[in-house]
Biopython code that builds the backbone (N, CA, C, O; Angstrom):
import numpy as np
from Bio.PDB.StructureBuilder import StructureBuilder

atoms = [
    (1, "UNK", "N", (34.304, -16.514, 17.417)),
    (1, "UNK", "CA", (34.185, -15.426, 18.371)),
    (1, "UNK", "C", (35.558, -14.811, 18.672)),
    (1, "UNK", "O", (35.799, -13.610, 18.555)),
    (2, "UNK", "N", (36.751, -16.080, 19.213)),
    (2, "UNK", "CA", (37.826, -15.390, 19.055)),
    (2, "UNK", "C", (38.582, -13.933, 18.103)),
    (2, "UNK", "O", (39.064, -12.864, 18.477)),
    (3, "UNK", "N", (38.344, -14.655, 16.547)),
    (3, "UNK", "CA", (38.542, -14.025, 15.658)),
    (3, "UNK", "C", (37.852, -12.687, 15.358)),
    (3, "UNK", "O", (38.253, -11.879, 14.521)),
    (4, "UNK", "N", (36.875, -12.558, 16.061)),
    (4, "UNK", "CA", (36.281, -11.402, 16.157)),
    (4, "UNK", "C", (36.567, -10.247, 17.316)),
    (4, "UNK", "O", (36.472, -9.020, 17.289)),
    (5, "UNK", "N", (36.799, -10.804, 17.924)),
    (5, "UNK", "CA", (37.101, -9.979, 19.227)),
    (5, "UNK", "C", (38.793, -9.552, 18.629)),
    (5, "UNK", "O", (38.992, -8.344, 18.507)),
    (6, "UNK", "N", (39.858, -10.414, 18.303)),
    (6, "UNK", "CA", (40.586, -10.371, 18.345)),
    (6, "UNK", "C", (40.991, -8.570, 16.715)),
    (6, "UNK", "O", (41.853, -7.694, 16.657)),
    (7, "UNK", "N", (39.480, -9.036, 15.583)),
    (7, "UNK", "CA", (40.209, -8.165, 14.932)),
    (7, "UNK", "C", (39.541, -6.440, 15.612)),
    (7, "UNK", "O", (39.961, -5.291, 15.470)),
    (8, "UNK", "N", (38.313, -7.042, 16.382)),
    (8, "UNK", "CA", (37.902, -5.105, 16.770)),
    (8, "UNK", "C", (39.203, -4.410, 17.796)),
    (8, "UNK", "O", (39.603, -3.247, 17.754)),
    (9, "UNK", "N", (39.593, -5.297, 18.516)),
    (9, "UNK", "CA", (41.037, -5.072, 19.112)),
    (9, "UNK", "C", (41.862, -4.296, 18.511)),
    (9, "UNK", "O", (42.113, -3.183, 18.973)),
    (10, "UNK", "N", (42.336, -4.683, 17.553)),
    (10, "UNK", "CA", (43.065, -4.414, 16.806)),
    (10, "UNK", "C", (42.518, -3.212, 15.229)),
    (10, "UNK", "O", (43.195, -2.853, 14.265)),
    (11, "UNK", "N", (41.247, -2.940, 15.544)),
    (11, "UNK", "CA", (41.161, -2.024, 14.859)),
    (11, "UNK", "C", (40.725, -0.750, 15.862)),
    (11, "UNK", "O", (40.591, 0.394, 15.426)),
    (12, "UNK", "N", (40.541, -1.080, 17.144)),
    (12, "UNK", "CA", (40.464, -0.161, 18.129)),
    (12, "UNK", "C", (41.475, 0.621, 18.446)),
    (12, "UNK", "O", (41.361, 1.799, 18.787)),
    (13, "UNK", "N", (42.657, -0.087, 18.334)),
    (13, "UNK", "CA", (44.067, 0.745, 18.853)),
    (13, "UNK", "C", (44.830, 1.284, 17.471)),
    (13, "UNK", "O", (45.643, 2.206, 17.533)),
    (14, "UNK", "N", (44.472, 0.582, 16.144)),
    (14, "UNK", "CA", (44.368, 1.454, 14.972)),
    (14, "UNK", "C", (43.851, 2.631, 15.271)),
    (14, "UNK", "O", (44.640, 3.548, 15.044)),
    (15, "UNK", "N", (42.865, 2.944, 15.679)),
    (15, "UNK", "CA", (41.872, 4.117, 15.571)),
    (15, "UNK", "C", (42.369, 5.001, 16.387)),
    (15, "UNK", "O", (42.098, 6.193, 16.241)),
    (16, "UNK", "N", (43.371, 4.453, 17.612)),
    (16, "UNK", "CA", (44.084, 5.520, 18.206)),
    (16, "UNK", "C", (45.071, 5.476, 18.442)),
    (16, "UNK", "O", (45.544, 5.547, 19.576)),
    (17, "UNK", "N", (45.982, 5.274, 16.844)),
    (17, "UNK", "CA", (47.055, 5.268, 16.315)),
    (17, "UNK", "C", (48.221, 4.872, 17.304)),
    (17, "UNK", "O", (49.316, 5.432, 17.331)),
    (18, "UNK", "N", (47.782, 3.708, 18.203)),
    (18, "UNK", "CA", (48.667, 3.216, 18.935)),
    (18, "UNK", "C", (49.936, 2.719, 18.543)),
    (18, "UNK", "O", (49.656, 2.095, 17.520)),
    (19, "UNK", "N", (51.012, 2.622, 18.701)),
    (19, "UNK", "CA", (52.701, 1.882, 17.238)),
    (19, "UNK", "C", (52.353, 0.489, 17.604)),
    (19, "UNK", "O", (52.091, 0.020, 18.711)),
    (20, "UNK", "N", (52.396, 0.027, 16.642)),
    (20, "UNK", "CA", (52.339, -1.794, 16.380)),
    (20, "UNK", "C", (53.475, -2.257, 16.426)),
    (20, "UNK", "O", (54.313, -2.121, 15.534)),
    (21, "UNK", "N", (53.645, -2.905, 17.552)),
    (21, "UNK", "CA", (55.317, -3.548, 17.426)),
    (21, "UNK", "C", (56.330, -2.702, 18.257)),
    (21, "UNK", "O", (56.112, -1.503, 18.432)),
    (22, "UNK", "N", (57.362, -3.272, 18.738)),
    (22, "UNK", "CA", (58.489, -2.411, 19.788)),
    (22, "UNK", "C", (59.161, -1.504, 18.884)),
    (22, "UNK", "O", (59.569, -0.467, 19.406)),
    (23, "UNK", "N", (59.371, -1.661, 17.634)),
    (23, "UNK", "CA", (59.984, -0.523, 17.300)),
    (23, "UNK", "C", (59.333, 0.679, 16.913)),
    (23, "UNK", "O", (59.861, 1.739, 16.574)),
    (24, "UNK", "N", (57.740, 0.305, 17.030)),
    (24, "UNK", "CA", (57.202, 1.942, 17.290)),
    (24, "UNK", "C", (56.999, 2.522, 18.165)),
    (24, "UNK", "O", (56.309, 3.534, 18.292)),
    (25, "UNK", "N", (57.851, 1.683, 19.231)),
    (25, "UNK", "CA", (58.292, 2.462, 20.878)),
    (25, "UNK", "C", (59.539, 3.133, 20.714)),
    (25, "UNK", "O", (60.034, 3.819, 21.608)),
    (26, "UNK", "N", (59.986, 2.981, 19.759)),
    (26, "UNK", "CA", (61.894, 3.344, 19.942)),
    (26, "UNK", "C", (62.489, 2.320, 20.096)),
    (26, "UNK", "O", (63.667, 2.673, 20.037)),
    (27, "UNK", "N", (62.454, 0.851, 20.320)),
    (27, "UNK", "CA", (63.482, -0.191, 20.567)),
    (27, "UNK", "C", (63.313, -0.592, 19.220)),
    (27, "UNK", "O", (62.537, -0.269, 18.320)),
    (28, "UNK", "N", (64.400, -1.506, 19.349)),
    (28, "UNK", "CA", (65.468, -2.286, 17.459)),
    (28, "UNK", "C", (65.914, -3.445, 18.410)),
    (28, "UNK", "O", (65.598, -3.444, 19.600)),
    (29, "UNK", "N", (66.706, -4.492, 17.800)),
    (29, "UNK", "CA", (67.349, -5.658, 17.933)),
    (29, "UNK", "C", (68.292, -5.757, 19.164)),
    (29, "UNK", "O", (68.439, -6.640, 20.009)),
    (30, "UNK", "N", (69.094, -4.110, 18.906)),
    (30, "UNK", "CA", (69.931, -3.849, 19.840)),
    (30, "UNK", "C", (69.804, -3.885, 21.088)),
    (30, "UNK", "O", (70.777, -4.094, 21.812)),
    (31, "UNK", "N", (68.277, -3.638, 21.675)),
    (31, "UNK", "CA", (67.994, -3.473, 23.248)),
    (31, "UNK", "C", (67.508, -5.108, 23.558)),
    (31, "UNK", "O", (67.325, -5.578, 24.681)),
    (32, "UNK", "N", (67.397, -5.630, 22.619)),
    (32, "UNK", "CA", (66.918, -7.509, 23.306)),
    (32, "UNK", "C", (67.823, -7.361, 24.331)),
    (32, "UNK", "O", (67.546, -6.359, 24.990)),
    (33, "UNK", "N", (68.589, -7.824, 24.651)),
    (33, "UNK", "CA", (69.727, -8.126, 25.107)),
    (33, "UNK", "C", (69.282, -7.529, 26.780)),
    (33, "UNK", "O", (69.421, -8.278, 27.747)),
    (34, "UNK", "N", (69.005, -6.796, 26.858)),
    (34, "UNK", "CA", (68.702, -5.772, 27.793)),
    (34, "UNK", "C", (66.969, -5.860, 28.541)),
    (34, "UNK", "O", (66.705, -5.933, 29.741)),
    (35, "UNK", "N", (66.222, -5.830, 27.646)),
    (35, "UNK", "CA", (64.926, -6.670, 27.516)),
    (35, "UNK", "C", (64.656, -7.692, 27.955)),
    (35, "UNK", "O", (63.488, -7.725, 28.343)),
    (36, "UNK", "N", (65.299, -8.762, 28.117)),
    (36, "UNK", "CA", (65.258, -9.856, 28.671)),
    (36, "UNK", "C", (65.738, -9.818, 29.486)),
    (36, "UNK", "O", (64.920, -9.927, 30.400)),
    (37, "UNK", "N", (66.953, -9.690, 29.945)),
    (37, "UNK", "CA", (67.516, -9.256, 31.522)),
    (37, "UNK", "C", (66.521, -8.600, 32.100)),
    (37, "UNK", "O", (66.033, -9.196, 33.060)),
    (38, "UNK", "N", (65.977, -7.397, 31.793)),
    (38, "UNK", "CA", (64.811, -6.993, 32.599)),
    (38, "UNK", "C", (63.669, -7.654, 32.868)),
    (38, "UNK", "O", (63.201, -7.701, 34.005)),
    (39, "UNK", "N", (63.115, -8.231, 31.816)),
    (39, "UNK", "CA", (62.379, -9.430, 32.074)),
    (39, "UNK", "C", (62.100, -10.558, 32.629)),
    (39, "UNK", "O", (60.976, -10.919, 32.978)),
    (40, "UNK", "N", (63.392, -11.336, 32.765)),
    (40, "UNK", "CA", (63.969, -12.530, 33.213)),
    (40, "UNK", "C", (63.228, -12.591, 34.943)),
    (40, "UNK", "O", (62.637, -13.594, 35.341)),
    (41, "UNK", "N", (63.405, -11.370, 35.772)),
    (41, "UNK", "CA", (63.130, -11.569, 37.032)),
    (41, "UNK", "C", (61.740, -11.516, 37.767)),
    (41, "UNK", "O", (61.398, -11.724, 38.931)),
    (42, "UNK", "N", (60.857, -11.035, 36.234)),
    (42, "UNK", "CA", (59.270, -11.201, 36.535)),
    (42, "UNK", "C", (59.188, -12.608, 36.211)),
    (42, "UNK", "O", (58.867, -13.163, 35.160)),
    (43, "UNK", "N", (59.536, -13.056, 37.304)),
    (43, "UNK", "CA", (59.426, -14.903, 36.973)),
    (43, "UNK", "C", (57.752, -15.291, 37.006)),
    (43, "UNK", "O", (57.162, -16.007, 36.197)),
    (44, "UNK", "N", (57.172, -14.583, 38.210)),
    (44, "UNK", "CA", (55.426, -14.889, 38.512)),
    (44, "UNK", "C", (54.596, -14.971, 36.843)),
    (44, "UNK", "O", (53.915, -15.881, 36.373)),
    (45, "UNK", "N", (55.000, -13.593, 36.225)),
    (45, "UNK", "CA", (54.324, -13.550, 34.966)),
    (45, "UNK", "C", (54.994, -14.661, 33.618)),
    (45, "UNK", "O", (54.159, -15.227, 32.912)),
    (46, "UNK", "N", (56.436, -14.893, 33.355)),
    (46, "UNK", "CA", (56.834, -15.528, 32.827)),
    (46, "UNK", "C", (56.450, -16.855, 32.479)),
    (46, "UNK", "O", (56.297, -17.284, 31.335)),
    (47, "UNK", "N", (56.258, -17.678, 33.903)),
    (47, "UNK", "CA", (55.846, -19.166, 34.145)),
    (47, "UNK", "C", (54.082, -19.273, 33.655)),
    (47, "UNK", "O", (53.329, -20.246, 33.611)),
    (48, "UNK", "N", (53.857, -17.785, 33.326)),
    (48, "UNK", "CA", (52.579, -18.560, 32.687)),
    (48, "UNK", "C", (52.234, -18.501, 31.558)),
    (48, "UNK", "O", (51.216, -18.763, 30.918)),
    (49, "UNK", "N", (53.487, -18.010, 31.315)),
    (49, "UNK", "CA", (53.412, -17.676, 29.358)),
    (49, "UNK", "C", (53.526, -19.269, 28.669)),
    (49, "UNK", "O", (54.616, -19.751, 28.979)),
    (50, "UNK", "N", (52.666, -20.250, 27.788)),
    (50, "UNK", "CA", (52.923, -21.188, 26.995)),
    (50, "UNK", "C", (54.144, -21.384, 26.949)),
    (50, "UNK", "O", (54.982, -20.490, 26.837)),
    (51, "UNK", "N", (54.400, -22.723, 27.042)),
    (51, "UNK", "CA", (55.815, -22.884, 26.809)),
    (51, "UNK", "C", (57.149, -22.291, 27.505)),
    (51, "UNK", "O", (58.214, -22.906, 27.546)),
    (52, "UNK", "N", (57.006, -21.447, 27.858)),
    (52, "UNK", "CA", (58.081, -21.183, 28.863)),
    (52, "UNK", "C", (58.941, -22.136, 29.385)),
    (52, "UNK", "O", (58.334, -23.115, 29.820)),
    (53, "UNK", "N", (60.162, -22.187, 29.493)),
    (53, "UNK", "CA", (60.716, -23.283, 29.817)),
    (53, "UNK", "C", (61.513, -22.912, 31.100)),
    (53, "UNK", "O", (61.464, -23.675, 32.065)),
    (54, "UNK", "N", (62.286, -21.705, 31.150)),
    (54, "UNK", "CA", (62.979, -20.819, 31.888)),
    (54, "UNK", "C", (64.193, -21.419, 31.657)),
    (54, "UNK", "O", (64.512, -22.097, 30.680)),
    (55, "UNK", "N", (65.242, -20.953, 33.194)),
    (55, "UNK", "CA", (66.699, -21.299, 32.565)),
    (55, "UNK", "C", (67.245, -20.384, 31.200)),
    (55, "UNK", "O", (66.786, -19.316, 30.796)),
    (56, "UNK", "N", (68.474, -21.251, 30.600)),
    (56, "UNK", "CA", (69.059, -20.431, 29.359)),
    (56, "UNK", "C", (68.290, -20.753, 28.428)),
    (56, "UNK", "O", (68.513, -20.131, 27.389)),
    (57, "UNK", "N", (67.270, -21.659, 28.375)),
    (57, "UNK", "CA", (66.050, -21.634, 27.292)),
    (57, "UNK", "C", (65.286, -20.808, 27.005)),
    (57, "UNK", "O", (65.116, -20.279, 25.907)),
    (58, "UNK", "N", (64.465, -20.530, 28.522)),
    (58, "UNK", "CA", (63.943, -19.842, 28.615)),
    (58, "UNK", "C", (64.166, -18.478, 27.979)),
    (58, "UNK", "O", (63.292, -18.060, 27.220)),
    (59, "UNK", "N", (65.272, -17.725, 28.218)),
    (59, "UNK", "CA", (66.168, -16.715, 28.071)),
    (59, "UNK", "C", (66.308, -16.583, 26.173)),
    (59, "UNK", "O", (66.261, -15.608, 25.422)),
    (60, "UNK", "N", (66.455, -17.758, 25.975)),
    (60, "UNK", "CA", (66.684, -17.490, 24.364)),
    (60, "UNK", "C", (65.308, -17.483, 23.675)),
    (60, "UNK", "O", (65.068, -17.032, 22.555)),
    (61, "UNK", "N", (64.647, -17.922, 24.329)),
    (61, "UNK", "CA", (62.641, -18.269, 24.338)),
    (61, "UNK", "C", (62.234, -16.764, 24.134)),
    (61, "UNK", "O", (61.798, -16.416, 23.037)),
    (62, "UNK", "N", (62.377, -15.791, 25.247)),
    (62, "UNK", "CA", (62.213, -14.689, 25.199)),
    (62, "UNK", "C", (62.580, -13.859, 24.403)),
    (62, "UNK", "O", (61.854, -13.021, 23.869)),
    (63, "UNK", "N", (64.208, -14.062, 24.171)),
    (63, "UNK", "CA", (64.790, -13.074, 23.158)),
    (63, "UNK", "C", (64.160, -13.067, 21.670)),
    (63, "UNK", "O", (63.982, -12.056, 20.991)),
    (64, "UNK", "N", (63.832, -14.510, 21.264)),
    (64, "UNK", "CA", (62.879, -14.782, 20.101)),
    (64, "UNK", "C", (61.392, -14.312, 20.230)),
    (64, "UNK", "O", (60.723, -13.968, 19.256)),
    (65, "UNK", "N", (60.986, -14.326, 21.378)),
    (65, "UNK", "CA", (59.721, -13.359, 21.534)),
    (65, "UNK", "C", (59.386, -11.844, 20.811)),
    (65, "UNK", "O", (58.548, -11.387, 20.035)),
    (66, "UNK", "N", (60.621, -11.344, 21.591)),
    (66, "UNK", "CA", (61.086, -9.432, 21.787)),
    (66, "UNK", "C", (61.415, -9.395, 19.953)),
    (66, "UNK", "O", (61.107, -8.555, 19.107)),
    (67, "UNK", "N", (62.172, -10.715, 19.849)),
    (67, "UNK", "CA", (62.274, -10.407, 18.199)),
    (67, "UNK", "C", (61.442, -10.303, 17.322)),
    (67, "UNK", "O", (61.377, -9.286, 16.632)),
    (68, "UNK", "N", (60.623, -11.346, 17.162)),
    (68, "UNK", "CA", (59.506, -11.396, 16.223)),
    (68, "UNK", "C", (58.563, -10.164, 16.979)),
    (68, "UNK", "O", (57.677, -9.964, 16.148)),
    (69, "UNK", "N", (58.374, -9.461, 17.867)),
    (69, "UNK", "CA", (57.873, -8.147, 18.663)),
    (69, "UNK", "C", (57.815, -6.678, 17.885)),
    (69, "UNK", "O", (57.037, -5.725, 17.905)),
    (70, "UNK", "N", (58.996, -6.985, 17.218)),
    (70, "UNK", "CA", (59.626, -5.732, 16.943)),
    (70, "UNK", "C", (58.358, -4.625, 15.919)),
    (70, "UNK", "O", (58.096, -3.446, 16.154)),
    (71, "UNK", "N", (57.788, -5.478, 14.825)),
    (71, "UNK", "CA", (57.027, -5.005, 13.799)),
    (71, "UNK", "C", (55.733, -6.358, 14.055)),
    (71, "UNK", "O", (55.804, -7.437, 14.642)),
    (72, "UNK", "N", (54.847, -5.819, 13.465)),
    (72, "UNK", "CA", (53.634, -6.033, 13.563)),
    (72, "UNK", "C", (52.766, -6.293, 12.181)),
    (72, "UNK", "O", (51.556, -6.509, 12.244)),
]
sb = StructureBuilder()
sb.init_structure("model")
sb.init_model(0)
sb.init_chain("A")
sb.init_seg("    ")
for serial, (resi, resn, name, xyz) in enumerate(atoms, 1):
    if name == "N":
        sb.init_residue(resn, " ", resi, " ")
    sb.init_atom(name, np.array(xyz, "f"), 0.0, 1.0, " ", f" {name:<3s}", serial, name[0])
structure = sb.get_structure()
């Protein structure tokens, strides 16, 4: 069921040519840095992301997030 839901999702926002990935917003590698600082202080939403660790883990946790983010 997952797998199903998960691919009409994803052929739904195909269909209205939504950009897959941050760099079909305009961001690259260069704005992590920046991304996470902004991020960092939505602590409420953070702590419920898997694994989250917070701290400078946390922080490098994220930046590897935003990275693998980029393309789709």
């Amino acid at each position: 069921m997952g797998s199903l839901l998960k691919e009409r999702i994803q052929r739904f926002l195909v269909d209205l040519d939504v950009p897959r990935g941050l760099s079909g917003l305009g961001y690259n590698n260069s704005h992590i840095p920046a991304l996470v600082k902004g991020a960092l202080p939505q602590h409420r939403v953070l702590v419920l992301a898997p694994g989250y660790e917070g701290g400078d883990e946390g922080a490098e946790q994220l930046a590897g997030i935003l990275e693998k983010s980029m393309s789709y």
